[in-house]
N, C-alpha and C positions, 0 to 999 in steps of 0.2 A: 229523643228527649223532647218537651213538649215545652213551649214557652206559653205563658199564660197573661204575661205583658211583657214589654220591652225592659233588656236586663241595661244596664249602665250604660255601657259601649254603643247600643240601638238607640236609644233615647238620646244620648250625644249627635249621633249622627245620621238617622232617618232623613229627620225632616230636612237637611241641609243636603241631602245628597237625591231624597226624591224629587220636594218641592223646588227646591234651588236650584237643584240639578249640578252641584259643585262636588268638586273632586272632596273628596275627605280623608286622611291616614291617621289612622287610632293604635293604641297598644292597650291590648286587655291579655288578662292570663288564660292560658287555654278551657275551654267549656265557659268561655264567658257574652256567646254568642257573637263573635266576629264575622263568620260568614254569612251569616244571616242579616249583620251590618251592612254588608258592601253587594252580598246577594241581590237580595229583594231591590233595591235600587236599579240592580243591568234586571233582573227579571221582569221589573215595572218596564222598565223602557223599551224591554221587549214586544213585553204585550200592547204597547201604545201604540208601536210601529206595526206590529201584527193584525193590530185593529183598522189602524187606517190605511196600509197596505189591503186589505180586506175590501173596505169601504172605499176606495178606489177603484179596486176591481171590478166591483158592481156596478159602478157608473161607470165604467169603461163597456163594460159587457153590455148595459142598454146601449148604448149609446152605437158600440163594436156590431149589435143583432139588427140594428137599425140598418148599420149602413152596408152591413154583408147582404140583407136584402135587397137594399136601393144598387148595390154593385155587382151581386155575387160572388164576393171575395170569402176568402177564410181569415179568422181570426189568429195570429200564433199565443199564445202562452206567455205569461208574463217571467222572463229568466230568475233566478235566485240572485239576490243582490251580495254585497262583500259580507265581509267575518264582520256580525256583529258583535259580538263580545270577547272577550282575552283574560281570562285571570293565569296568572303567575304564578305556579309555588314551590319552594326549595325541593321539597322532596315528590316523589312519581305518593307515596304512603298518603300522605296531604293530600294531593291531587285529585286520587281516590275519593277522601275522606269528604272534599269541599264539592266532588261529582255528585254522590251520594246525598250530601245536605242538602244541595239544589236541585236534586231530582221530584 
């Protein structure tokens, strides 16, 4: 299904859950675009962290090539940090349904 603006339930709560960054709980009737309400939100914040997670690296990696010269050390890898996101849903069917949305 293709949205081509924001249906009710997004337009309530976008910008209070991107820009704000606050918790939000809506009730829309189903196909009324709800995961794409509360999606796009953790996906944003995904990508902000993924970005400067990123952009850390790289200044780490000068910084890390500088001094593996001046020392001859090796660099290790930077580990995978905790669960960044967690949705909830009654049924495994949902679950399915809300993976698929967000893929």
């Amino acid at each position: 299904r293709k949205f081509y603006a924001p249906t009710p339930v997004q337009s309530a709560t976008l910008a209070a859950s991107v820009l704000g960054r606050r918790d939000v709980v809506g009730a829309a009737p189903t196909g009324s675009g709800k995961t794409l309400a509360y999606g796009l939100p953790v996906l944003q914040g995904l990508l902000e962290e993924r970005d400067a997670a990123s952009e850390k690296e790289k200044e780490d990696e000068v910084v890390g090539s500088e001094e593996e010269e001046a020392e001859g050390q090796q660099r290790t890898k930077t580990q995978k940090g905790p669960l960044a996101a967690l949705i909830l849903t009654p049924t495994r069917e949902l679950a399915l349904q809300v993976t698929a949305e967000l893929k």
